[in-house]
C-alpha positions in Angstrom: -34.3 -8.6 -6.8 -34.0 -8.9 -3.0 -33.2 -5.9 -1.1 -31.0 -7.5 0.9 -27.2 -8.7 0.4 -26.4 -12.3 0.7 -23.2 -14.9 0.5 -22.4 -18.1 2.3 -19.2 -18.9 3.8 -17.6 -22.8 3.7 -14.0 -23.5 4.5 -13.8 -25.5 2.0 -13.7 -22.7 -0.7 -10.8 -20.3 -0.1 -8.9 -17.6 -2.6 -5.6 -18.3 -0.6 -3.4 -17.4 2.5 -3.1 -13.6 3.1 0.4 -12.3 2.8 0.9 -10.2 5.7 3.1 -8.0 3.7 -0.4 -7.4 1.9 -0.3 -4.4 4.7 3.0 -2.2 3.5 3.2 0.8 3.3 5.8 3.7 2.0 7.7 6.6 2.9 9.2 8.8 0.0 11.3 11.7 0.0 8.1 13.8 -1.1 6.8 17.0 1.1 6.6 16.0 4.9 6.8 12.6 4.5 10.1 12.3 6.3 10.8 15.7 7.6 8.6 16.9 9.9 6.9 13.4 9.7 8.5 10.1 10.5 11.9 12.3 11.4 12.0 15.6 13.3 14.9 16.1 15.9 13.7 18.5 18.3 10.5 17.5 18.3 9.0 17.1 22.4 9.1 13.7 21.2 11.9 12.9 19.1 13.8 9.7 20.0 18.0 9.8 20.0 18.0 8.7 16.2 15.2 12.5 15.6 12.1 9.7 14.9 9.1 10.9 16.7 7.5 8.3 19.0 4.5 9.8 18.9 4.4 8.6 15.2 6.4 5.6 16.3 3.3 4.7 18.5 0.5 5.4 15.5 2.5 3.4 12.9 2.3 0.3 15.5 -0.9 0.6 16.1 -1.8 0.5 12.5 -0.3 -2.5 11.5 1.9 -1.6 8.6 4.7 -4.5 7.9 6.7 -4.0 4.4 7.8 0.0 4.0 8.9 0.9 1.2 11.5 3.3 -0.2 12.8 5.6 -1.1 10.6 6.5 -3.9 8.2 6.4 -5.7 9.5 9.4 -8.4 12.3 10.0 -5.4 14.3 7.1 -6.4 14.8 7.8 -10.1 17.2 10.8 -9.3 18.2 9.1 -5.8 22.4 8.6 -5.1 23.1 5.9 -2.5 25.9 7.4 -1.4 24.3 10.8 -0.7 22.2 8.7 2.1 25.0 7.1 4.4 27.6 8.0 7.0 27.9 11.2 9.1 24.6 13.5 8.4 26.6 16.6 8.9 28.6 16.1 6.0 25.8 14.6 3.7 25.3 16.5 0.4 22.1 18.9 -0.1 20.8 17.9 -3.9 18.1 19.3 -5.9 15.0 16.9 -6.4 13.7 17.4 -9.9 11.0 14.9 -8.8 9.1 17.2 -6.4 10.8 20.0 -7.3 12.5 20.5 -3.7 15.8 20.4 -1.9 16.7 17.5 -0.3 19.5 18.0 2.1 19.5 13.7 2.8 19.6 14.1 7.3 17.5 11.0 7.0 19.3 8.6 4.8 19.5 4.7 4.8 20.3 3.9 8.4 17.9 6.4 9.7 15.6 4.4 7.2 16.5 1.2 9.2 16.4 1.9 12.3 13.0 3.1 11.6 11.8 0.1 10.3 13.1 -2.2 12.9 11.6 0.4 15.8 7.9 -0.1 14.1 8.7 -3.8 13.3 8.2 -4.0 9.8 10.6 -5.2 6.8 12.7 -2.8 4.6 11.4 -3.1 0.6 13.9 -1.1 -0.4 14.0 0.5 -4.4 16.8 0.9 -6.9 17.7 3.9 -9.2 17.4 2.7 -12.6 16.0 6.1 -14.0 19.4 8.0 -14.0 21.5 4.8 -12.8 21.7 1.1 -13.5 23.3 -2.1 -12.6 26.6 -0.6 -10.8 25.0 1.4 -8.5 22.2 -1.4 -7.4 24.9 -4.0 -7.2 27.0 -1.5 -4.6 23.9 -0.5 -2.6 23.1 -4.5 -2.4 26.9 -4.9 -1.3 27.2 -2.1 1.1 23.4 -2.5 2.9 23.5 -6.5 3.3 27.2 -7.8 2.5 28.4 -9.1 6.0 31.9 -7.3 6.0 35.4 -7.8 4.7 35.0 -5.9 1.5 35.2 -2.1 0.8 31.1 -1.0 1.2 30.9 -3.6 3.8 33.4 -2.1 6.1 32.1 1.4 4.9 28.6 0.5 6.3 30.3 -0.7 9.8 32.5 2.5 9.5 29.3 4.3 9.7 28.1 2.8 13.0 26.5 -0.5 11.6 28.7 -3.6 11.8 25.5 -5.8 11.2 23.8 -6.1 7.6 20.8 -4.6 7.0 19.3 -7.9 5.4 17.7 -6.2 3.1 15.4 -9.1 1.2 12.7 -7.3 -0.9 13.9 -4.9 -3.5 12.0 -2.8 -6.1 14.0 -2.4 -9.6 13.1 1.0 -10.1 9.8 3.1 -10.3 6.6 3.7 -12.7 9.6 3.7 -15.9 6.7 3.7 -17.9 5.5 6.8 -16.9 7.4 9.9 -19.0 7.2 11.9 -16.3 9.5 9.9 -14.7 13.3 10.8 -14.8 15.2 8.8 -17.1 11.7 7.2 -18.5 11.9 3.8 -20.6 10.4 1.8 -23.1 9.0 -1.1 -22.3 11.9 -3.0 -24.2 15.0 -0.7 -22.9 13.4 -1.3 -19.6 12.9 -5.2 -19.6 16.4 -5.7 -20.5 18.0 -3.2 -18.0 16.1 -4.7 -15.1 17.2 -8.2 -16.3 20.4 -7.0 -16.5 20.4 -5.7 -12.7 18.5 -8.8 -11.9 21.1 -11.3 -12.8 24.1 -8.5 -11.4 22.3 -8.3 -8.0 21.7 -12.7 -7.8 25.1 -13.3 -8.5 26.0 -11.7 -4.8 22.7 -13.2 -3.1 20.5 -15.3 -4.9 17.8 -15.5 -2.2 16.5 -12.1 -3.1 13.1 -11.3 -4.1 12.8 -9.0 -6.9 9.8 -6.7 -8.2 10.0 -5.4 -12.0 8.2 -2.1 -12.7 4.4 -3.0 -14.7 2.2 -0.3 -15.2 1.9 3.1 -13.3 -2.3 2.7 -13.8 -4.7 0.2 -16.0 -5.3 3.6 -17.9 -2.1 4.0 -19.6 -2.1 3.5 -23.2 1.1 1.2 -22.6 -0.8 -1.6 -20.3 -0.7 -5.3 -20.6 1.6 -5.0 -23.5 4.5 -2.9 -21.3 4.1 -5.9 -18.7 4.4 -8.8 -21.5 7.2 -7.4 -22.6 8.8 -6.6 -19.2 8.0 -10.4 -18.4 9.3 -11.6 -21.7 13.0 -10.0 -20.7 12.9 -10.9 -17.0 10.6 -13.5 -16.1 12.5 -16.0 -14.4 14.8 -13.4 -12.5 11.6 -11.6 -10.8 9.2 -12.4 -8.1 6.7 -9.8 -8.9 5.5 -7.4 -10.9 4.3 -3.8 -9.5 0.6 -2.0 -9.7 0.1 1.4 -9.0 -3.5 3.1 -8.4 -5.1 6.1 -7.4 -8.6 7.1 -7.0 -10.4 10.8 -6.4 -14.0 11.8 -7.0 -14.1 13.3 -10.5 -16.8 16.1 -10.9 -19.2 15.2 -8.4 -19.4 11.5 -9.4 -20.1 10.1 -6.0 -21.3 6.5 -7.2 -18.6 5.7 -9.6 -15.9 6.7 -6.7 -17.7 4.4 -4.5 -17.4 1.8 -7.0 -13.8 2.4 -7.4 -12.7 -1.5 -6.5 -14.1 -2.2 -9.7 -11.5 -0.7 -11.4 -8.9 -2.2 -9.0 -9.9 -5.7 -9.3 -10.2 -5.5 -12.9 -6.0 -4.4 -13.0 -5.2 -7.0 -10.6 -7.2 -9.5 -13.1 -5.4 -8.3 -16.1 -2.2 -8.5 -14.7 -2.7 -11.9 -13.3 -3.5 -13.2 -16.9 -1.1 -11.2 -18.8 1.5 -12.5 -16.0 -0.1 -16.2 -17.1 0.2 -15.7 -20.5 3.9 -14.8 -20.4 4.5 -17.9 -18.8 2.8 -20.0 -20.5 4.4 -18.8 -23.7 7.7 -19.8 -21.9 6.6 -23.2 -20.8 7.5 -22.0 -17.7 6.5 -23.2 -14.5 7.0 -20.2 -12.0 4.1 -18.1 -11.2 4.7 -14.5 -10.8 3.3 -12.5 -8.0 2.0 -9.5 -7.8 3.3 -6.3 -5.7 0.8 -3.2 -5.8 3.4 -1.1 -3.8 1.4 2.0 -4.5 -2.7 2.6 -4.1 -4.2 5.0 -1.7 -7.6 7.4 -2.5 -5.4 10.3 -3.8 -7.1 14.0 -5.5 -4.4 14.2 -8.1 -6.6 16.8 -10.1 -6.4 19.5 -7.1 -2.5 18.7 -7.1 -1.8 19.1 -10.8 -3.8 22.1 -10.4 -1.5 24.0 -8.4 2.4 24.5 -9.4 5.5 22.8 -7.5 7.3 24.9 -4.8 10.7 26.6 -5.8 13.0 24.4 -4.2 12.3 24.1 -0.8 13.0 21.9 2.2 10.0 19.6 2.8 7.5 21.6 1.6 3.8 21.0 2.1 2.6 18.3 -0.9 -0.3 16.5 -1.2 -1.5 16.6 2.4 -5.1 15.5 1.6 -7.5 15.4 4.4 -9.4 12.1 4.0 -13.2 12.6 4.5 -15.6 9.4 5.6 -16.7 8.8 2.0 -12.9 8.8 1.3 -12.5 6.1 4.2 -15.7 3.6 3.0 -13.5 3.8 -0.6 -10.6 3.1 1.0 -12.0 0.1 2.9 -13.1 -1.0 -0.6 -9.6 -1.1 -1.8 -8.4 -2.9 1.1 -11.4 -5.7 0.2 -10.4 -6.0 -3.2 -6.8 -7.0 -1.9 -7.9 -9.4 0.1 -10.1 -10.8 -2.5 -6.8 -11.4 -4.4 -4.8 -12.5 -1.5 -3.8 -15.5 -3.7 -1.5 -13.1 -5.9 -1.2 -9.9 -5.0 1.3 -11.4 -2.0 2.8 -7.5 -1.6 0.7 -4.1 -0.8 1.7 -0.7 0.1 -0.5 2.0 1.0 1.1 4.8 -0.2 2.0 6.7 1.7 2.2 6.7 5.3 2.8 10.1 6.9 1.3 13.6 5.8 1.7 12.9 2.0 -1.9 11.2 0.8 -1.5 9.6 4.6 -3.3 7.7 7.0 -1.5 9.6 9.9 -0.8 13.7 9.8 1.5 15.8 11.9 2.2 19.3 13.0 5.8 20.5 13.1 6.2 20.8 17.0 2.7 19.9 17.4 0.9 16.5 17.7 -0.1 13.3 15.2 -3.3 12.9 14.3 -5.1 9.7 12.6 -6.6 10.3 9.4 -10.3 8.7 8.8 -8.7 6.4 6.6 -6.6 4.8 9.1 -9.7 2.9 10.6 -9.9 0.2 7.7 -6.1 -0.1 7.4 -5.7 -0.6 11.3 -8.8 -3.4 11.7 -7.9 -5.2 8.4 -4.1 -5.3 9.5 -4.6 -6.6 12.8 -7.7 -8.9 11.9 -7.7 -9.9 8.5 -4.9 -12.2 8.7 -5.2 -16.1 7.7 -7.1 -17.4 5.1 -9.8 -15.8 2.9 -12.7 -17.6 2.3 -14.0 -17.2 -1.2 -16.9 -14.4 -1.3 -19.7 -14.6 -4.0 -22.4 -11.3 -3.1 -25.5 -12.0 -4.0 -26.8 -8.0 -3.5 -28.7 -5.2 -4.8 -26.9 -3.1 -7.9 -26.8 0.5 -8.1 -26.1 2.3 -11.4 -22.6 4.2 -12.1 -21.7 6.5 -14.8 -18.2 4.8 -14.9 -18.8 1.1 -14.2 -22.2 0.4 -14.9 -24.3 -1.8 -13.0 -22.2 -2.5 -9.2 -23.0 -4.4 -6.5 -24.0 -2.6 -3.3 -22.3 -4.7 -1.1 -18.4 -5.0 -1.6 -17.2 -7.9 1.2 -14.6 -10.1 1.8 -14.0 -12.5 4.9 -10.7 -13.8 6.5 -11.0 -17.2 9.1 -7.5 -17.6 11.4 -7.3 -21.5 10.9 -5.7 -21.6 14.6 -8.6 -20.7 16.3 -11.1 -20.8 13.6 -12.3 -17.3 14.2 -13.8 -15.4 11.4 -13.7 -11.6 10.2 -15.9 -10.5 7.9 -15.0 -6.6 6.1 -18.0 -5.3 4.0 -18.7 -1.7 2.3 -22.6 -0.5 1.5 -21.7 1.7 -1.6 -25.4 3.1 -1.5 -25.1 6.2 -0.1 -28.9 6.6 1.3 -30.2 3.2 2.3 -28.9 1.1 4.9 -28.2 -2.8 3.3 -29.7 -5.6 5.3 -27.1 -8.4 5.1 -27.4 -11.9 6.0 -24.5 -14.8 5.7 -24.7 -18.6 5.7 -22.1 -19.9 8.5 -22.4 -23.4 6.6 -19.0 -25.6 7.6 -18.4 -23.0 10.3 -19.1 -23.2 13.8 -18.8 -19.5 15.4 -20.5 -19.2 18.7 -20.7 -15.5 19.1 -20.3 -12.1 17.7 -17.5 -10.4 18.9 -17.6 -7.1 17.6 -19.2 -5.5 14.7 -17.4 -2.3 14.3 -19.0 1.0 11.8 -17.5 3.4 10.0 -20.3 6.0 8.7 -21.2 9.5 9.2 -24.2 11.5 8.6 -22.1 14.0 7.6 -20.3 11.9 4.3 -18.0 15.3 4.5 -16.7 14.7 7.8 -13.0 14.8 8.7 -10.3 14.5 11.5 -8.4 17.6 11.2 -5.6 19.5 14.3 -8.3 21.2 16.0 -10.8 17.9 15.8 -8.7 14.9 15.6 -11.5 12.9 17.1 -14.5 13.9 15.0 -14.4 10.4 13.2 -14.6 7.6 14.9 -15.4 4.2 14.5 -18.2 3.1 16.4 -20.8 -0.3 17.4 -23.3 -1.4 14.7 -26.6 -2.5 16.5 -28.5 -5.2 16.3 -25.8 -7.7 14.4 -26.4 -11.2 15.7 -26.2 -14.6 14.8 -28.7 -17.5 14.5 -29.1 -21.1 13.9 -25.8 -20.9 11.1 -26.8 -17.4 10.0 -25.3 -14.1 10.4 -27.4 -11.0 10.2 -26.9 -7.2 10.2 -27.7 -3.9 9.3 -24.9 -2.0 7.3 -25.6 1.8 7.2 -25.4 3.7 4.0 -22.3 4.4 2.7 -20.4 2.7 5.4 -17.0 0.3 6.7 -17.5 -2.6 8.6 -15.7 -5.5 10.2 -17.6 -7.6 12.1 -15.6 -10.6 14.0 -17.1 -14.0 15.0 -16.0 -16.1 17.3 
């Protein structure tokens, strides 16, 4: 086989138009998340509402557009109420989730107010761990409702006469997992969700509603939890939720690489189990797909180590991404955009300190992670349409997914201006990856920018006292001639090259 990596590019063959809600994010009640993270009055640069601008500023520039919230495992023991009006006389709870006190200083409006400052859209999850279709038809009433009722006029009572217009809501979290509080069959599940489905339509139809699927392709529930989700609440739903994490497992470099494998094979499954459900209804809706939680996450060092004893905000799963993390990351982000026709919601979970693109210091400064690079340049240049990507490239061998493609790469064409963005991983970890792609229907006249994330150091890391030591910088000697695009991709390495 050829050493180098080859695919052609025609507008005629596309996978569909990218969402832009394909780059969410979250923010759970979980470690420093929100305290000491999005929200810390006092800080040097804390706003009049406690949100510091200096995160304000990094969350812009990375691009993120649906937030989600509260939870993740949060939500399952999560009271509404708990969350709105005065802070001072909030209630301080115990969170079984994270094992940690939550005294609920940020709450709903502060939750708002962030998301409109960062201009994003609120996705914002029901309790149907510990709760159920009550409590998600009152939070519905009081957040969006325009006034003259009760919750309404509670909501204006508490400094916010205009709805929230919440449109995107999550009907629960992971209930298949039985670590989750107030965990469910698939069945007990299916027909509670239906039942807050139909509650929360009858006061605003115009809704768009995610049921809970599976918490990973590797739980022994899959495909069969989300058939028989689908089977209960089919035509009430929009979408149906992924959740994935990846981590190097003993030393297994070239599987973790390779990890988009496994994510494009969920997304797959799902899309045909989602199918099948509707085909055995003779139904004509198609059924989306949210993954509102995937990140590179070392879930093996955490379980390791015991929960804290009930503190406030205590330091969880601050992992501190190195560049190998980031060029797996970047893969991720590729196999989303591959699937841009269904998977029409994404969130990156999550967004500050916890498993984060962005850290921060209590009193100190913010910081962005290695793997905010991809996030940022796919966000801000990987909208439009993709075009459909078949590699022709070298394989590599994996213990976990057998014979993979070195080259990983998508490609996203803005049909205003015609301008195309190619994103492209080498998994090989030695070798740089000589790549070459046929323009053919296109008519770029230049290369704008081919931007490289690599290291020579795969270990390296922005940390407090380095926050600079990873950087994206130029590839060399990218250029394009007579229809064809050529360039060098160093081993192991991110890159977005533009054409315009």
């Amino acid at each position: 086989m050829s050493t180098t990596a080859r695919f052609a590019l025609d507008p005629a063959f596309t996978v569909g138009e990218v969402d832009p809600r394909l780059f969410g994010s979250f923010v759970e009640h979980l470690g420093r998340c929100v305290y000491t993270g999005v929200f810390e009055p006092g800080h040097p640069s804390a706003d009049d509402r406690g949100l510091r601008t200096d995160v304000l500023d990094l969350v812009r520039e990375l691009g993120v557009t649906a937030i989600r919230y509260p939870g993740g495992n949060f939500v399952s023991g999560y009271r509404w109420e708990d969350s709105v009006g005065p802070a001072e006389r909030r209630p301080r709870r115990l969170d079984a989730a994270w094992r940690s006190v939550e005294t609920n200083r940020f709450g709903l409006a502060e939750y708002i107010d962030f998301v409109r400052k960062v201009g994003g859209e609120p996705m914002m999850a029901v309790n149907l761990g510990t709760r159920g279709v009550q409590e998600a038809r009152e939070l519905l009433e009081y957040a969006n409702h325009p006034g003259g009722t009760e919750l309404s006029d509670l909501r204006a009572a508490h400094g916010d006469k205009e709805p929230y217009g919440i449109r995107l809501w999550c009907l629960g979290n992971e209930m298949d997992g039985p670590w989750q509080t107030g965990h469910k069959t698939a069945a007990e599940y299916g027909r509670l969700a239906a039942e807050t489905a139909r509650a929360m339509r009858q006061l605003d139809d115009s809704l768009e509603l995610v049921a809970c699927g599976s918490s990973s392709q590797a739980m022994e529930t899959f495909a069969a939890w989300e058939a028989t989700v689908l089977a209960e609440t089919y035509d009430l739903v929009d979408h149906i939720s992924l959740h994935a994490y990846y981590e190097e497992i003993d030393g297994d470099r070239d599987s973790f690489l390779a990890s988009a494998v496994d994510m494009e094979s969920f997304i797959e499954n799902v899309v045909a189990t989602c199918d099948h459900v509707g085909a055995r209804l003779k139904s004509r809706k198609r059924i989306n797909l949210s993954f509102d939680e995937w990140n590179v996450w070392y879930q093996r060092r955490f379980q390791a180590e015991p929960l804290p004893d009930w503190e406030e905000a205590p330091r969880l799963l601050e992992d501190n991404y190195s560049v190998t993390d980031a060029v797996v990351f970047g893969s991720l982000v590729i196999a989303l955009l591959r699937h841009a026709d269904r998977v029409t919601v994404a969130c990156l979970a999550q967004l500050v300190n916890v498993i984060a693109p962005i850290m921060t210091e209590p009193g100190g400064p913010a910081w962005r992670q290695t793997t905010f690079f991809p996030f940022a340049q796919a966000s801000r240049h990987g909208r439009g349409r993709v075009l459909d990507v078949r590699v022709q490239s070298p394989t590599y061998t994996t213990a976990k997914y057998g014979e993979v493609p070195l080259l990983h790469a998508t490609a996203v064409r803005d049909e205003t201006t015609g301008a195309v963005t190619v994103f492209a991983v080498n998994r090989g970890q030695h070798d740089a990856l000589p790549l070459e792609v046929d323009l053919r229907g296109l008519a770029p006249e230049r290369v704008v920018e081919h931007s490289v994330l690599a290291d020579s150091d795969p270990e390296a890391r922005n940390t407090l006292t380095d926050p600079e030591r990873v950087l994206p910088h130029p590839g060399e000697g990218t250029e394009l001639r007579d229809g064809t695009l050529r360039a060098t991709l160093e081993p192991m390495s991110w890159n977005m090259i533009r054409l315009g």
